[in-house]
N, CA, C and O atoms as a printed pandas DataFrame, in Angstrom:
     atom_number atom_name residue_name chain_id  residue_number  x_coord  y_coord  z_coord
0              1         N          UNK        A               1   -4.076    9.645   15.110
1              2        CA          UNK        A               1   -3.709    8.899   13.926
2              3         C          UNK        A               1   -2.232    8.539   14.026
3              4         O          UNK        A               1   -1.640    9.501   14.515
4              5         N          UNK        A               2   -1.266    7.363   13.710
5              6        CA          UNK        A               2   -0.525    6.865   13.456
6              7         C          UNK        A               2   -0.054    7.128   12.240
7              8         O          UNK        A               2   -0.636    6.845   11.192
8              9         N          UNK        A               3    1.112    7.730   12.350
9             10        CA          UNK        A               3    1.875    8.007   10.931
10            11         C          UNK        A               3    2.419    6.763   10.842
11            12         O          UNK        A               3    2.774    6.220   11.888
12            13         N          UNK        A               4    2.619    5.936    9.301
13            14        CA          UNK        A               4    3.430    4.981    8.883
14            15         C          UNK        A               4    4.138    5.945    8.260
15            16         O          UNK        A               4    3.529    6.852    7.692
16            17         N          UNK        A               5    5.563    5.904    8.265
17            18        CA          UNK        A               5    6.753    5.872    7.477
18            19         C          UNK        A               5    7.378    4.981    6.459
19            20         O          UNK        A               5    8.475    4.531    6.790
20            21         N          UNK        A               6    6.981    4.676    5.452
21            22        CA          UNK        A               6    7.171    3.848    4.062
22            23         C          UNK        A               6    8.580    3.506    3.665
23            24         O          UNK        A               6    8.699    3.142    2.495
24            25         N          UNK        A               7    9.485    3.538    4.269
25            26        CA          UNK        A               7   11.331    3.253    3.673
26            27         C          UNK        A               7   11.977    2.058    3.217
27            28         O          UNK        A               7   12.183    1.032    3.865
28            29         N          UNK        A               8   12.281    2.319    1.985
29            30        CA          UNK        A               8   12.892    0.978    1.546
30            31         C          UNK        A               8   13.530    2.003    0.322
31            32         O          UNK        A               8   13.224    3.053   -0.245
32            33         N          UNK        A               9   14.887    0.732    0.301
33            34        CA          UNK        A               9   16.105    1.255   -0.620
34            35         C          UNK        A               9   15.450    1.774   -1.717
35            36         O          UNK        A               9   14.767    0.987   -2.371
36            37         N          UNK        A              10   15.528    3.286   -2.166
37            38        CA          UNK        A              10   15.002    3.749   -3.714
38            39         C          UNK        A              10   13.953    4.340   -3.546
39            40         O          UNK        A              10   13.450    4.932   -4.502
40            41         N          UNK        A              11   13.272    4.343   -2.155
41            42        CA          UNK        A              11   12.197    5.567   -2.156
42            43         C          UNK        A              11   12.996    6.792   -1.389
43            44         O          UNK        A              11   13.884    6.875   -0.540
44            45         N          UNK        A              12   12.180    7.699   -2.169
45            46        CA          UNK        A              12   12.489    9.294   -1.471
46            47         C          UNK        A              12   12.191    9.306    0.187
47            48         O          UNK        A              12   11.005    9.227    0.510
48            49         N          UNK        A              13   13.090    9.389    1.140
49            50        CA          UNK        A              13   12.659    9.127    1.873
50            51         C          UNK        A              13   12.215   10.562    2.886
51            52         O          UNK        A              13   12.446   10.861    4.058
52            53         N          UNK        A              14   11.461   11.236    1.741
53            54        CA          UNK        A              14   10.664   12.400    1.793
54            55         C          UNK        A              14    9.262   12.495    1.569
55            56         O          UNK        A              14    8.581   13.521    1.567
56            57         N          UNK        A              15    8.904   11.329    1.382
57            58        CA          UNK        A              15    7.528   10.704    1.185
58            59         C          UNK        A              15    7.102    9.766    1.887
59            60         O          UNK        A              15    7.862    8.823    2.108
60            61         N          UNK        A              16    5.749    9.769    2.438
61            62        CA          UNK        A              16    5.577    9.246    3.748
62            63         C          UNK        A              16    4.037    9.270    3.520
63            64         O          UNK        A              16    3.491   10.063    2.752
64            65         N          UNK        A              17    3.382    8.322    4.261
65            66        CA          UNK        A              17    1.765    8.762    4.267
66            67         C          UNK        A              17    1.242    8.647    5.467
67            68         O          UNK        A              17    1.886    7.747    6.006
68            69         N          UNK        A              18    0.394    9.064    6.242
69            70        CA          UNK        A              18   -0.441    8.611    7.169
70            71         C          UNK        A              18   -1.192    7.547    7.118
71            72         O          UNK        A              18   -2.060    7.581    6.246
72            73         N          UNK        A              19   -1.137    6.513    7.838
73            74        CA          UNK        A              19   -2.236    5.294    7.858
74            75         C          UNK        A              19   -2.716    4.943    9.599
75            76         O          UNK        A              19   -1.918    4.925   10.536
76            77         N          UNK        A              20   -4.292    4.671    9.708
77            78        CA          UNK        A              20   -4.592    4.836   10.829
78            79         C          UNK        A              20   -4.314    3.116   11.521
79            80         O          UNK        A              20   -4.343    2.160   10.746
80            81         N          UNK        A              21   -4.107    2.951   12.719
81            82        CA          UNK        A              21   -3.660    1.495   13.349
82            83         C          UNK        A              21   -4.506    0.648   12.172
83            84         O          UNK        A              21   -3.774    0.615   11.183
84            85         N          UNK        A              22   -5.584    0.050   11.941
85            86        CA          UNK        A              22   -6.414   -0.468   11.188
86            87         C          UNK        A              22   -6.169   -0.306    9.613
87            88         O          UNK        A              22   -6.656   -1.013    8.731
88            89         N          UNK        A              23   -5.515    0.519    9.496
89            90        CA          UNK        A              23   -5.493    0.477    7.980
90            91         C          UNK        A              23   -4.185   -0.212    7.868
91            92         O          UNK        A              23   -4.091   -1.050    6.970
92            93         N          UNK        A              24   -2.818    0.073    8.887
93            94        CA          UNK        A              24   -1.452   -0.539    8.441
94            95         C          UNK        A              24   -1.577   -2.209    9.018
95            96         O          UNK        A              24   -0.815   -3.102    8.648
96            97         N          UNK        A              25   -2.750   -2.396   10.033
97            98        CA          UNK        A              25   -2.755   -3.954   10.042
98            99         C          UNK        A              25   -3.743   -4.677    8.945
99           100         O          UNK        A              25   -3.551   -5.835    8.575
100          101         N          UNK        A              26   -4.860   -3.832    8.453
101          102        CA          UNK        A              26   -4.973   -4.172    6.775
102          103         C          UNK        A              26   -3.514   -4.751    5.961
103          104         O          UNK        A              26   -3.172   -5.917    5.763
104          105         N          UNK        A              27   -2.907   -3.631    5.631
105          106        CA          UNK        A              27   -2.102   -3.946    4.936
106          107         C          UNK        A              27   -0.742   -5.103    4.922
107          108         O          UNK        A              27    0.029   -5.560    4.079
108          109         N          UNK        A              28   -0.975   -5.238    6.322
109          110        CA          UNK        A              28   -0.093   -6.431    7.131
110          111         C          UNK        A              28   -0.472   -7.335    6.698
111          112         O          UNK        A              28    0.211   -8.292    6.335
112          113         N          UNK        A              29   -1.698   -7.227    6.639
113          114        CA          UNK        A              29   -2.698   -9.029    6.663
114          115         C          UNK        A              29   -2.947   -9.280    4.961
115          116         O          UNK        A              29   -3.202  -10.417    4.564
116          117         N          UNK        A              30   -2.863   -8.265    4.119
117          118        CA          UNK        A              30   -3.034   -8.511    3.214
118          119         C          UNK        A              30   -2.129   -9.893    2.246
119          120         O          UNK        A              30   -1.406   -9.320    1.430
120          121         N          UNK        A              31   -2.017  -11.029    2.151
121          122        CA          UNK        A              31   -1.344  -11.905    1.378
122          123         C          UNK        A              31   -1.408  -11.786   -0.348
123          124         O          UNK        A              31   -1.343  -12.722   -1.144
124          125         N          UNK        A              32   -1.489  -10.985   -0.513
125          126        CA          UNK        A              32   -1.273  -10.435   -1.972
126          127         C          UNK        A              32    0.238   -9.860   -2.138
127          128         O          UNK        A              32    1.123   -9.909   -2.991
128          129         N          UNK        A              33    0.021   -9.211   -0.683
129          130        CA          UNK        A              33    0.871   -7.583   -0.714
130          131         C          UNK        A              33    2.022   -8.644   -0.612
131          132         O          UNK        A              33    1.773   -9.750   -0.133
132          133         N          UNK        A              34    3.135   -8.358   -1.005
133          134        CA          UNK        A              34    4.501   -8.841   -0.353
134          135         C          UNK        A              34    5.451   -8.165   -0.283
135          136         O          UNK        A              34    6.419   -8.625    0.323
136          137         N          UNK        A              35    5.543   -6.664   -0.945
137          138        CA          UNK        A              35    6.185   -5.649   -0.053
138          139         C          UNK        A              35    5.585   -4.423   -0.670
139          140         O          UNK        A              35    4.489   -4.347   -1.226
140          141         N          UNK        A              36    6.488   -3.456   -0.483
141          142        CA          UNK        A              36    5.743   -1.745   -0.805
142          143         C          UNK        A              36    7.030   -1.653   -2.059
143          144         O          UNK        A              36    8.172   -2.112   -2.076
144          145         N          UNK        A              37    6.385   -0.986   -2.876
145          146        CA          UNK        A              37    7.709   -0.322   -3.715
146          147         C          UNK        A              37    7.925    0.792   -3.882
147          148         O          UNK        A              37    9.061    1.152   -4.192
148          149         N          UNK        A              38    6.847    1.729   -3.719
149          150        CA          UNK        A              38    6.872    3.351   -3.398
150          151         C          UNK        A              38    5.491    3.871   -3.375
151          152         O          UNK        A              38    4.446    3.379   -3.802
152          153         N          UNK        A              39    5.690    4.766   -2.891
153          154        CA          UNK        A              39    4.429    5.978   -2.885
154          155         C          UNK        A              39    4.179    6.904   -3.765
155          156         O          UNK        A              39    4.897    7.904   -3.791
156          157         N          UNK        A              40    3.006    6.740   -4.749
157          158        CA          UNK        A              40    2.925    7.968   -5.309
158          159         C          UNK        A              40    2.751    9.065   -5.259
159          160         O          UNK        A              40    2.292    9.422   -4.174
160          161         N          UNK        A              41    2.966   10.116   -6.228
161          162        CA          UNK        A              41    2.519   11.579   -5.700
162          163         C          UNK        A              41    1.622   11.922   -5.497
163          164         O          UNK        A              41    1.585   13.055   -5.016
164          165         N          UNK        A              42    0.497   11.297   -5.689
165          166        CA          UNK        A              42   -0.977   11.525   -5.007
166          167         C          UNK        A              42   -0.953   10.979   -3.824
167          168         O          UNK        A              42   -2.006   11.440   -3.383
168          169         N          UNK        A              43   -0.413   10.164   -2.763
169          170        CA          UNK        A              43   -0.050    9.594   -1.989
170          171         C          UNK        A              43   -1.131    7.767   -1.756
171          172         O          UNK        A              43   -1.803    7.370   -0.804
172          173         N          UNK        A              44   -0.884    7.261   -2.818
173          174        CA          UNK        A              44   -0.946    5.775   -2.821
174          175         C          UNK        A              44    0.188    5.168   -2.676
175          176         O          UNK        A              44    1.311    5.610   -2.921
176          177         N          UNK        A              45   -0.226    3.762   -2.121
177          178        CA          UNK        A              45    1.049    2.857   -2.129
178          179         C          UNK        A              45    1.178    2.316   -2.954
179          180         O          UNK        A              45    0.132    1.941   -3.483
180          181         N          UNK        A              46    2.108    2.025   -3.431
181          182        CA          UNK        A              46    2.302    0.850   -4.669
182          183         C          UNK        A              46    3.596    0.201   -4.372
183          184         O          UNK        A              46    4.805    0.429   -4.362
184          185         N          UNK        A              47    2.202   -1.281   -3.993
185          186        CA          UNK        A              47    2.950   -2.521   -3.999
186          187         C          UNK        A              47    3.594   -3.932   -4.892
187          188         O          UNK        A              47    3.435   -4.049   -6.107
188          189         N          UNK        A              48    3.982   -4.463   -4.444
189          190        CA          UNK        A              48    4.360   -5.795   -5.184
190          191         C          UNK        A              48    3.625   -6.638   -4.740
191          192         O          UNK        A              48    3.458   -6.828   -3.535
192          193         N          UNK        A              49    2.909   -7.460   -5.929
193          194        CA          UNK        A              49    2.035   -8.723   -5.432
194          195         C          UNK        A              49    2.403   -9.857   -5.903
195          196         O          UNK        A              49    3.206   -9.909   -6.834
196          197         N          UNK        A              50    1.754  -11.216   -5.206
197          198        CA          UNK        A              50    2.464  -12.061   -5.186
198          199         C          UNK        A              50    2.431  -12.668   -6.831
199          200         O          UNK        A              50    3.133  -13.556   -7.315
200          201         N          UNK        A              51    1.518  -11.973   -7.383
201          202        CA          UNK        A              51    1.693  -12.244   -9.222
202          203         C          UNK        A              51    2.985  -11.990   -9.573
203          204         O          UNK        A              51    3.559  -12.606  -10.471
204          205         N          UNK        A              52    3.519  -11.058   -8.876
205          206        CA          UNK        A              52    4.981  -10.289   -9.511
206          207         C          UNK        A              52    4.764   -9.179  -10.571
207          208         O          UNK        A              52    5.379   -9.030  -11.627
208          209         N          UNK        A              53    3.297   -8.096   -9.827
209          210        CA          UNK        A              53    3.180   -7.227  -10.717
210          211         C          UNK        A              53    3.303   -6.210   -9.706
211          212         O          UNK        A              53    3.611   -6.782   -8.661
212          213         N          UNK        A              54    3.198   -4.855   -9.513
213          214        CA          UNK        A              54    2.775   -3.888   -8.921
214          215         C          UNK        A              54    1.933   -3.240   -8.917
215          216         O          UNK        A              54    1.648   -2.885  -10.061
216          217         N          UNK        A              55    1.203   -2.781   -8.052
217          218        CA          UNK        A              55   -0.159   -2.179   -8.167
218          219         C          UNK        A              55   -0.259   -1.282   -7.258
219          220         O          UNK        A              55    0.309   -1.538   -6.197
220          221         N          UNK        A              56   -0.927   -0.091   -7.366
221          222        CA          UNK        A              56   -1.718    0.817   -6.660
222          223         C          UNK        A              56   -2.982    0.778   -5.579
223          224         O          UNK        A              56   -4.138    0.451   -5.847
224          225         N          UNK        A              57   -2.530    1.141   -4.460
225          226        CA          UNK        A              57   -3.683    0.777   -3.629
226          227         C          UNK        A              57   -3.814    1.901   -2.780
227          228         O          UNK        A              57   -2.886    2.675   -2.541
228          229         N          UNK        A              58   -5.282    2.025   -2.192
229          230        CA          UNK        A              58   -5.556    3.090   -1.646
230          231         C          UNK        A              58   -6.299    2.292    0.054
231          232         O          UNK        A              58   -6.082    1.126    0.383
232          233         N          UNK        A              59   -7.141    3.279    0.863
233          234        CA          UNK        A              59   -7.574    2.473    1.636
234          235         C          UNK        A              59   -9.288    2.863    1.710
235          236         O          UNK        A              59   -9.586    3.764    0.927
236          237         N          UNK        A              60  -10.169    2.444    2.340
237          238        CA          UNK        A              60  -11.190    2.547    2.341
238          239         C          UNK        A              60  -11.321    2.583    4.446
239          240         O          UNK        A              60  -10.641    1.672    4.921
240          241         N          UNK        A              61  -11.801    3.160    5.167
241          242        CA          UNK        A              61  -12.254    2.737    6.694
242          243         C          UNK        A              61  -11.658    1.063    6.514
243          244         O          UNK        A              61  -10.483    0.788    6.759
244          245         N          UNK        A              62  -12.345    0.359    6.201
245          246        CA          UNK        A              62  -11.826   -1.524    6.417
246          247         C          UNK        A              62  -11.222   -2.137    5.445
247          248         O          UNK        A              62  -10.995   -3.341    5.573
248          249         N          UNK        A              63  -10.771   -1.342    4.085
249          250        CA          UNK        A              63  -10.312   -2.634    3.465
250          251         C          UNK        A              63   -9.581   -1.666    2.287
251          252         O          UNK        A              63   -9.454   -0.442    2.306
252          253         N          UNK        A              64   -9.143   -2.632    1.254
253          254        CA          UNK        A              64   -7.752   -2.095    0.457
254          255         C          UNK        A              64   -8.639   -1.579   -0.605
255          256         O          UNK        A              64   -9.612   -2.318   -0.753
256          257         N          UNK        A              65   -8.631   -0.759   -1.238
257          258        CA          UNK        A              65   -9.259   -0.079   -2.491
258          259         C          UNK        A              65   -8.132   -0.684   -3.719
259          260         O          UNK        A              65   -7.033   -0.321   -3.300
260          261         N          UNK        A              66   -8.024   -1.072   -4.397
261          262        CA          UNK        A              66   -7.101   -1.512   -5.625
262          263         C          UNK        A              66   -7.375   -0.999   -7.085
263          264         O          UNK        A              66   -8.316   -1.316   -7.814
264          265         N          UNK        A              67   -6.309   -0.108   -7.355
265          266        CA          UNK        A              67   -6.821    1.091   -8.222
266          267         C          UNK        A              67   -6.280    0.394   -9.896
267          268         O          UNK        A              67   -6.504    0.803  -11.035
268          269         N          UNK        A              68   -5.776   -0.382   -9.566
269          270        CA          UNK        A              68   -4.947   -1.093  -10.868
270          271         C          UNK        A              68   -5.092   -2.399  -11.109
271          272         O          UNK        A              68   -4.232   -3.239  -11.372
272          273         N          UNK        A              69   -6.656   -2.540  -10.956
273          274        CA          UNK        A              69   -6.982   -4.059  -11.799
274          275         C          UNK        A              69   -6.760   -5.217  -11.021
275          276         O          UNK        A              69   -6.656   -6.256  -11.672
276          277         N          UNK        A              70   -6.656   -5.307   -9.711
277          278        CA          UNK        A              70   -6.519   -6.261   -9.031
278          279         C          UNK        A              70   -7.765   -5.759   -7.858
279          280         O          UNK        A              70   -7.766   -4.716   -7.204
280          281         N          UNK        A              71   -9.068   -7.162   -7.839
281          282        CA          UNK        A              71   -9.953   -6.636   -7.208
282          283         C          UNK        A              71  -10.206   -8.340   -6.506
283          284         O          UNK        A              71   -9.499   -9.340   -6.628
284          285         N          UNK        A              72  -11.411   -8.149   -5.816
285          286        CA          UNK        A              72  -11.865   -9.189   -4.709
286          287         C          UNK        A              72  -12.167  -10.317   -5.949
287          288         O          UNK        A              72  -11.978  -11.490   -5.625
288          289         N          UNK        A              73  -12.618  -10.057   -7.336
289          290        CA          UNK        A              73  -12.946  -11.080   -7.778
290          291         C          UNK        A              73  -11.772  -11.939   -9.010
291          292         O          UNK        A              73  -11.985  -12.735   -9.925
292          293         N          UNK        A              74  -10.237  -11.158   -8.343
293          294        CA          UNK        A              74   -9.797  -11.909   -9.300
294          295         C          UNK        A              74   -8.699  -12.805   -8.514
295          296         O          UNK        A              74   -8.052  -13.661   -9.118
């Protein structure tokens, strides 16, 4: 498994998650995503989307789980 390291100005940079090759080029490819803003303590990411909201996301084997109201049908 491939550790990603999550760093950007204002995160703890004591928090970190594991993501496997396939899950961090998920998240590459994702055009929603347009950056990370931190990790929660359950260890989700929470990103910025291109709405200009932030949201919680998890991963599934192939694809983004979206825990905060942003799904495939909106």
């Amino acid at each position: 498994m491939t550790t990603a390291f999550v760093k950007r100005t204002g995160i703890n940079p004591l928090k970190s998650i594991e993501l496997t090759v396939e899950q961090l080029n998920i998240l590459l490819n994702e055009p929603r995503i347009i950056g990370v803003v931190d990790i929660s303590d359950s260890g989700k990411l929470i990103v910025s989307c291109e709405d200009g909201l932030a949201r919680m996301i998890g991963f599934s084997d192939n694809e983004i789980i979206w825990f905060d109201s942003y799904s495939e049908q909106d």
